[in-house]
Structure formats: C-alpha cells, structure tokens
N, CA, C and O atoms as a MOPAC input file, in Angstrom:
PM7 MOZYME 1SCF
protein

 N     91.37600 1   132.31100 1   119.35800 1
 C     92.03200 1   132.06400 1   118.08500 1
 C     93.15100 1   131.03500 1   118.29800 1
 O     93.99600 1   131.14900 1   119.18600 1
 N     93.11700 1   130.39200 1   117.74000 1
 C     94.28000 1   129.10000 1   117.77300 1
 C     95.29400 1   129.32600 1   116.88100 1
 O     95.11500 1   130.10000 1   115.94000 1
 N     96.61000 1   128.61000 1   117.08900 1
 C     97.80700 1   129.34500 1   116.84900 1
 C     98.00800 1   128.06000 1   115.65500 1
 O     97.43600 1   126.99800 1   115.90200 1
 N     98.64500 1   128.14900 1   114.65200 1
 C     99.01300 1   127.06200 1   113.63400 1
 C    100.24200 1   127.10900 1   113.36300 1
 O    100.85200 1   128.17500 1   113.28200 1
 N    100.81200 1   125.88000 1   113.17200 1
 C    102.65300 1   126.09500 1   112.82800 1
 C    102.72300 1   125.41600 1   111.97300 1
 O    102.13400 1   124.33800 1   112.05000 1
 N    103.42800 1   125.73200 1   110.85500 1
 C    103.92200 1   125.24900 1   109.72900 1
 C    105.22400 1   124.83100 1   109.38700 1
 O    106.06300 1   125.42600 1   110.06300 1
 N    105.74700 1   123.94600 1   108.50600 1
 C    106.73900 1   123.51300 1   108.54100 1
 C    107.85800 1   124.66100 1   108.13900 1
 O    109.00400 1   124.82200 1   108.56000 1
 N    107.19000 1   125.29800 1   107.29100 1
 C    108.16900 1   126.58000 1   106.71400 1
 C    107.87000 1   128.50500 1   107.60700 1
 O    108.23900 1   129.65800 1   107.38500 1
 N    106.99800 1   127.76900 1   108.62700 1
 C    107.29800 1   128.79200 1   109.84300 1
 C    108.66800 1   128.56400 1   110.84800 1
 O    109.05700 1   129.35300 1   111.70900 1
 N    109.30400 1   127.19900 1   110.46400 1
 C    110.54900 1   127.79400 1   111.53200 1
 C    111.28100 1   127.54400 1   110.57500 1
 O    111.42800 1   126.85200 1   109.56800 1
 N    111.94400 1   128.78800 1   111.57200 1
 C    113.49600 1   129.31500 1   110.57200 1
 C    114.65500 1   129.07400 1   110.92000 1
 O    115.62400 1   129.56900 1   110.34300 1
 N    114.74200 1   128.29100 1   111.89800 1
 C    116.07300 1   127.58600 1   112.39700 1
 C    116.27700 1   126.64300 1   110.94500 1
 O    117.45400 1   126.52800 1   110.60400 1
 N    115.40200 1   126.06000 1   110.19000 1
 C    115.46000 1   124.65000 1   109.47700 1
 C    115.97100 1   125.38400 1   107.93200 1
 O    115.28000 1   126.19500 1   107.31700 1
 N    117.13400 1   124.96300 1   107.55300 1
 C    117.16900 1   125.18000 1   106.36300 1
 C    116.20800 1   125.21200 1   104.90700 1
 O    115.52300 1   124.22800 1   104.62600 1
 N    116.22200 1   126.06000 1   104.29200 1
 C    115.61800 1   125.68500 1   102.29400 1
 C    115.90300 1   124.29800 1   102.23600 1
 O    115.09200 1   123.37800 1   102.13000 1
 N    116.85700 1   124.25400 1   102.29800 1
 C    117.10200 1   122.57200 1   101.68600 1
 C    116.60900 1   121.84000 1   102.55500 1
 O    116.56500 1   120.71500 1   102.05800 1
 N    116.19400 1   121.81900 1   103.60800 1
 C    115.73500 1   121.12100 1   104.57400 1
 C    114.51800 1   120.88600 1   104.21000 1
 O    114.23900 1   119.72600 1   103.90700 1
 N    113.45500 1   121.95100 1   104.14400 1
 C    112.32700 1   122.35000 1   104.14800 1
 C    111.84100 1   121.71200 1   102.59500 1
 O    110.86100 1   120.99300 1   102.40100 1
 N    112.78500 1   122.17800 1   101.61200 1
 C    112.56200 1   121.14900 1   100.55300 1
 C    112.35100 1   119.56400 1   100.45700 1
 O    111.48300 1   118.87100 1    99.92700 1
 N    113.48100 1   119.28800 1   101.17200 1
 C    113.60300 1   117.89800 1   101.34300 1
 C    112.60900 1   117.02100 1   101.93900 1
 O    112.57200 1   115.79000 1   101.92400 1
 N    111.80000 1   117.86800 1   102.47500 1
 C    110.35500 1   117.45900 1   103.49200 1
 C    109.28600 1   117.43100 1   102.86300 1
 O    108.40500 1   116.63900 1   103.19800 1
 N    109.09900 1   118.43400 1   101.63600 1
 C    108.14200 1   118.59500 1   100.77000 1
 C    108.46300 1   117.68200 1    99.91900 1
 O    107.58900 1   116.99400 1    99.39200 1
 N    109.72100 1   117.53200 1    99.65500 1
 C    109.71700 1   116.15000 1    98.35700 1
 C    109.53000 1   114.56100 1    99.16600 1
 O    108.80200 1   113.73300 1    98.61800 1
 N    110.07600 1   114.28400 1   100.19800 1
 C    109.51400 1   113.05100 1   100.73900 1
 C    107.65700 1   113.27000 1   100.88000 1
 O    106.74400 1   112.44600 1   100.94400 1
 N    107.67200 1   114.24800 1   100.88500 1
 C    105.68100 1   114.27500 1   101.16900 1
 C    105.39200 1   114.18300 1    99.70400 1
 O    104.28800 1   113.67400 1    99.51200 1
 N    105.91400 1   114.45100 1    98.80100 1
 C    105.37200 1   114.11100 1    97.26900 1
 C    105.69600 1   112.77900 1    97.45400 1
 O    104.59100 1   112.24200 1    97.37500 1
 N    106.21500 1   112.21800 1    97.58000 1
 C    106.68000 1   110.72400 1    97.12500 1
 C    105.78500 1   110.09000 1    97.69500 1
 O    105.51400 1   109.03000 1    97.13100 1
 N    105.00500 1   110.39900 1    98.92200 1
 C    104.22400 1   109.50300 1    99.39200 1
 C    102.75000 1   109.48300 1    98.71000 1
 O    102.01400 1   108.51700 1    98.51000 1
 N    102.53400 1   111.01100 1    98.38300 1
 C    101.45600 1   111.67200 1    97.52600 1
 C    101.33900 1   110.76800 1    96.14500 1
 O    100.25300 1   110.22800 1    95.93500 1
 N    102.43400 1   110.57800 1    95.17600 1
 C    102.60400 1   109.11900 1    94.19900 1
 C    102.45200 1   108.30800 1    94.79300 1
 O    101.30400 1   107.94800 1    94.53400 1
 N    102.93400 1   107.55200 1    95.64800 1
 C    102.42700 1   106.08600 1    95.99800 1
 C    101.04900 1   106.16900 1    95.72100 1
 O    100.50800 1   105.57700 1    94.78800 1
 N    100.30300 1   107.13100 1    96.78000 1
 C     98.94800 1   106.60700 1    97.44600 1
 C     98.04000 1   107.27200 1    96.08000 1
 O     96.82700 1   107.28300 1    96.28900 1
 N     98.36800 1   107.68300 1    95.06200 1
 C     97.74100 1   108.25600 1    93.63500 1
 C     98.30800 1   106.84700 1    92.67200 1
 O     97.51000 1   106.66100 1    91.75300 1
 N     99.41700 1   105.87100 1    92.65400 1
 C     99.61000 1   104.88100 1    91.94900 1
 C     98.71200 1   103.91400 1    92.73800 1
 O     97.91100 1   103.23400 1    92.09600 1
 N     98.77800 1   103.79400 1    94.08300 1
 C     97.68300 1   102.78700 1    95.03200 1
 C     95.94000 1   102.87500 1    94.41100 1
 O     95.21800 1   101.89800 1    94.21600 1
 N     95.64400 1   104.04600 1    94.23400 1
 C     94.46900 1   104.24700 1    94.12600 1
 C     94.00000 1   103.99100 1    92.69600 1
 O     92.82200 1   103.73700 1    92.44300 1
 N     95.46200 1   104.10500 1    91.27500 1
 C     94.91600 1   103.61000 1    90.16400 1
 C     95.01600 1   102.41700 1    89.71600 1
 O     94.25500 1   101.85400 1    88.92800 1
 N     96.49400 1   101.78500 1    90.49300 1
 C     96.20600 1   100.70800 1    90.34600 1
 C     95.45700 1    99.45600 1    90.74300 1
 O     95.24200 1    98.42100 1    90.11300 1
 N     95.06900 1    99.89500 1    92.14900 1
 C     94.18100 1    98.90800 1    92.66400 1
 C     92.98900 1    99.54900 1    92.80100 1
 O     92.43000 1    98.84800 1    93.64400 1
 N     92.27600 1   100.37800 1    92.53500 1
 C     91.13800 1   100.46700 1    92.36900 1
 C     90.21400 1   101.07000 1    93.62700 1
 O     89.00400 1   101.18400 1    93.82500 1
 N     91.99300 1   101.54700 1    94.71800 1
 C     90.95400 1   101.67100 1    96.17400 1
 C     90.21800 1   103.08800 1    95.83200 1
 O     91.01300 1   103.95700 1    95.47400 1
 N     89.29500 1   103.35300 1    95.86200 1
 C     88.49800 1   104.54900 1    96.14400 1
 C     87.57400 1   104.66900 1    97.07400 1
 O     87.42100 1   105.69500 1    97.73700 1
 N     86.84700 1   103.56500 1    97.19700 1
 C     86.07800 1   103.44700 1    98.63000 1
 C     86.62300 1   101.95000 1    99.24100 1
 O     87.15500 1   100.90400 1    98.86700 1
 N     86.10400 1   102.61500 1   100.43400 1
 C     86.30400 1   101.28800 1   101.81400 1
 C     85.13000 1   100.18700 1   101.45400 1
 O     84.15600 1   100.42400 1   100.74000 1
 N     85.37600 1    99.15200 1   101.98400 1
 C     84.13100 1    98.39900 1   102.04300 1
 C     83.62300 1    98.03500 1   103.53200 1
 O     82.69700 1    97.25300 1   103.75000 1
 N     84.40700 1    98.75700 1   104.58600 1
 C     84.05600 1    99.10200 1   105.86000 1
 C     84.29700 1   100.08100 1   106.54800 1
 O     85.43600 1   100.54100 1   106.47400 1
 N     83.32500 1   100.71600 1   107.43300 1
 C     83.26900 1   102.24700 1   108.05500 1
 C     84.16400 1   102.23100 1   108.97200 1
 O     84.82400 1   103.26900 1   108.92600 1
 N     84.66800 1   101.15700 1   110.21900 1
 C     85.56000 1   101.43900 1   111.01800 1
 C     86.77700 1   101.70300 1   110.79300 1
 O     87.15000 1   101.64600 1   109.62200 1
 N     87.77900 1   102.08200 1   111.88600 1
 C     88.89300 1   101.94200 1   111.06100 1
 C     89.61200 1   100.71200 1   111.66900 1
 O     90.78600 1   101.02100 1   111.87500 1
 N     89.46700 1   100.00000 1   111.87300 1
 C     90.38500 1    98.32700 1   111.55000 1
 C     90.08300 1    97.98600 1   110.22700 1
 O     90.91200 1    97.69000 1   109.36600 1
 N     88.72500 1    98.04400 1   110.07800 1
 C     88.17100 1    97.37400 1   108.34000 1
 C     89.41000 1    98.71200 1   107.26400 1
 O     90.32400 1    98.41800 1   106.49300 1
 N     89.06200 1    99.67000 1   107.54400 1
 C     89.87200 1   100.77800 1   107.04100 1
 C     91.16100 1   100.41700 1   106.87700 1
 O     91.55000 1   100.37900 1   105.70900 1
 N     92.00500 1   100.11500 1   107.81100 1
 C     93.50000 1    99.80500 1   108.27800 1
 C     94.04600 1    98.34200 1   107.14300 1
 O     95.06600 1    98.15800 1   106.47800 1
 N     92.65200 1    97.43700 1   107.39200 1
 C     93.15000 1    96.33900 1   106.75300 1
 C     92.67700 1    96.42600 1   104.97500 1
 O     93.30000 1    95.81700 1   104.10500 1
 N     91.81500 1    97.05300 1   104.78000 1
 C     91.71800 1    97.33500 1   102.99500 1
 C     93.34500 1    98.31900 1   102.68000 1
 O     94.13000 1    98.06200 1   101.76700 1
 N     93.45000 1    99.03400 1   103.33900 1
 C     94.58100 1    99.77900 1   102.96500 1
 C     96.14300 1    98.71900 1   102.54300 1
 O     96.82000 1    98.54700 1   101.52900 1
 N     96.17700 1    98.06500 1   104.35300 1
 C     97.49900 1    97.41500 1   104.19400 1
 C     97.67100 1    95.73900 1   103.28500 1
 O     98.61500 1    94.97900 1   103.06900 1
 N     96.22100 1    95.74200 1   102.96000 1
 C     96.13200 1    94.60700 1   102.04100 1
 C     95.98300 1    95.01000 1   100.37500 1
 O     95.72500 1    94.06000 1    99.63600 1
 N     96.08700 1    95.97000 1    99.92800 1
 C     96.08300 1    96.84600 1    99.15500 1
 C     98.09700 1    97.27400 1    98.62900 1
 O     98.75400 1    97.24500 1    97.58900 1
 N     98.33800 1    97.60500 1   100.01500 1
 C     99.37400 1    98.02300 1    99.68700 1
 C    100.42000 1    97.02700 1    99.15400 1
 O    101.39500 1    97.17900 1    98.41800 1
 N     99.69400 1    95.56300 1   100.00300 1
 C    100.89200 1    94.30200 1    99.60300 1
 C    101.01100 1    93.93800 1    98.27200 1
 O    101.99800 1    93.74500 1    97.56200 1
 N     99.35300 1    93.85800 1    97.98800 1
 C     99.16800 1    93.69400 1    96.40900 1
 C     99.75100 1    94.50100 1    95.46100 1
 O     99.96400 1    94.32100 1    94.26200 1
 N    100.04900 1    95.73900 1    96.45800 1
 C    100.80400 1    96.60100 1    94.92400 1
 C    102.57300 1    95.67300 1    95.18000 1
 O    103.34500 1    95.27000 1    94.31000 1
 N    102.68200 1    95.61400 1    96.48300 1
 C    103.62900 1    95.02800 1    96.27100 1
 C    104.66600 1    94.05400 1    95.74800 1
 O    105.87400 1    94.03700 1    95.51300 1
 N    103.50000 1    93.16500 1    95.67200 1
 C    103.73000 1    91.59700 1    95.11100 1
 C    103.42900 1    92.13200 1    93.38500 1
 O    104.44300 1    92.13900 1    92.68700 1
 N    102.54000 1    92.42300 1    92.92300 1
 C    102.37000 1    93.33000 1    91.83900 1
 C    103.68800 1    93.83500 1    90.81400 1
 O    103.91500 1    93.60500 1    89.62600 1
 N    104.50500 1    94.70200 1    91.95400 1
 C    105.71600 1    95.44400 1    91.71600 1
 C    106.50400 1    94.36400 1    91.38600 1
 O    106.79600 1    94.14100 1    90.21100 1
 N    107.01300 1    93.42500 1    92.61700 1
 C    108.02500 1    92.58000 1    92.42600 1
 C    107.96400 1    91.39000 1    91.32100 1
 O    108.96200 1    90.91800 1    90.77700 1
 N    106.81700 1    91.04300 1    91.11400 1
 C    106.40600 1    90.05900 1    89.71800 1
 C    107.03200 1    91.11700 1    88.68200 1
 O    108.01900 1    90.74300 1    88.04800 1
 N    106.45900 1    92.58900 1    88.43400 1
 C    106.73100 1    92.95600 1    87.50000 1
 C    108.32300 1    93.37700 1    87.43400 1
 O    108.63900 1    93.99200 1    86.41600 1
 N    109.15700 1    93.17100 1    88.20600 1
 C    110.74200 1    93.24100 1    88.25700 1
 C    111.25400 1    92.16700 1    87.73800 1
 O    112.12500 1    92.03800 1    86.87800 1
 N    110.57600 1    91.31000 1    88.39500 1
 C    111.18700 1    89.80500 1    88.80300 1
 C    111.14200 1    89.64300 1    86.94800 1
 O    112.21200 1    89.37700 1    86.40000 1
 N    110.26300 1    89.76500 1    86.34200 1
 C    109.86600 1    89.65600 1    85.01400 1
 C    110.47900 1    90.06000 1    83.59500 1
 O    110.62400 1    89.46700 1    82.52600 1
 N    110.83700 1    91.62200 1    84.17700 1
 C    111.47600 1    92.56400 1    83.48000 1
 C    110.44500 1    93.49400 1    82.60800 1
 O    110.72100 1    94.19400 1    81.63300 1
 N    108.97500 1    93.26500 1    83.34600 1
 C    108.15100 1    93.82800 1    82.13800 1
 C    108.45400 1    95.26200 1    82.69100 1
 O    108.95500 1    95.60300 1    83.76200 1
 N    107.87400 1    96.18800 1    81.35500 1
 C    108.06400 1    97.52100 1    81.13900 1
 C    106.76200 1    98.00000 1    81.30300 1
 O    106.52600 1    98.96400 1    82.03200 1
 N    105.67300 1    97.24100 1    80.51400 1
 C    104.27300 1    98.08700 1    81.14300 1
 C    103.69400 1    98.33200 1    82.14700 1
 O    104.27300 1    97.85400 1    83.12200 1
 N    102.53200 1    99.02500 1    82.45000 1
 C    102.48500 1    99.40200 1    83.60600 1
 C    101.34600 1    98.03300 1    83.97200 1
 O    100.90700 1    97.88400 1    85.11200 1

C-alpha cells in the first residue's frame, strides 16, 4: 500500500497557509480555462512532448500579446 501526502495533511502549515495554496492553484486553474477558451487549445497537433511544450508556450504568448493590445487599447470586451 503506498502512502499519499496531502497538502492539508501537515499540520505544522497554517489555515491561512493552506488557503493561500489553494487560491494560487485556482488562479492557475483560470488561466489555463481562459487559455483554452480563448485560444481554442483543446487538442495538440503533436503527440510528443516538445510539439506539446511548444503549442502550449506559443499559445500562452498569444494570450499574451492578446492581453496587452487589449490594455494598451482600453477595450472592455472580452
């Protein structure tokens, strides 16, 4: 039987701690749910993972450049 540890199995780490870990893990959970509607990633268009690595981080720039046009702009829509 293999042993599993969880973040809210140790108890040295504060509530607020333990919170604070779960809300940076949501935030990343939005990105990669705004990544996926706004650009459309749902599948790879390659099985390895370099092809993998590079749809992702070319993906991510586009949201980036994306973002900053839409600052740079002042638009409000999405």
């Amino acid at each position: 039987m293999r042993e599993k540890a969880f973040c809210t199995n140790n108890f040295e780490w504060s509530a607020s701690m333990v919170a604070g870990l779960y809300k940076a893990r949501w935030a990343v959970e939005l990105l990669f749910k705004e990544l996926k509607q706004t650009l459309q990633l749902q599948s790879f268009f390659g099985e390895n993972q370099n092809a993998v690595e590079w749809q992702i981080w070319a993906a991510m720039l586009t949201h980036l450049v994306l973002r900053y046009i839409k600052w740079k702009n002042n638009v409000a829509c999405s």
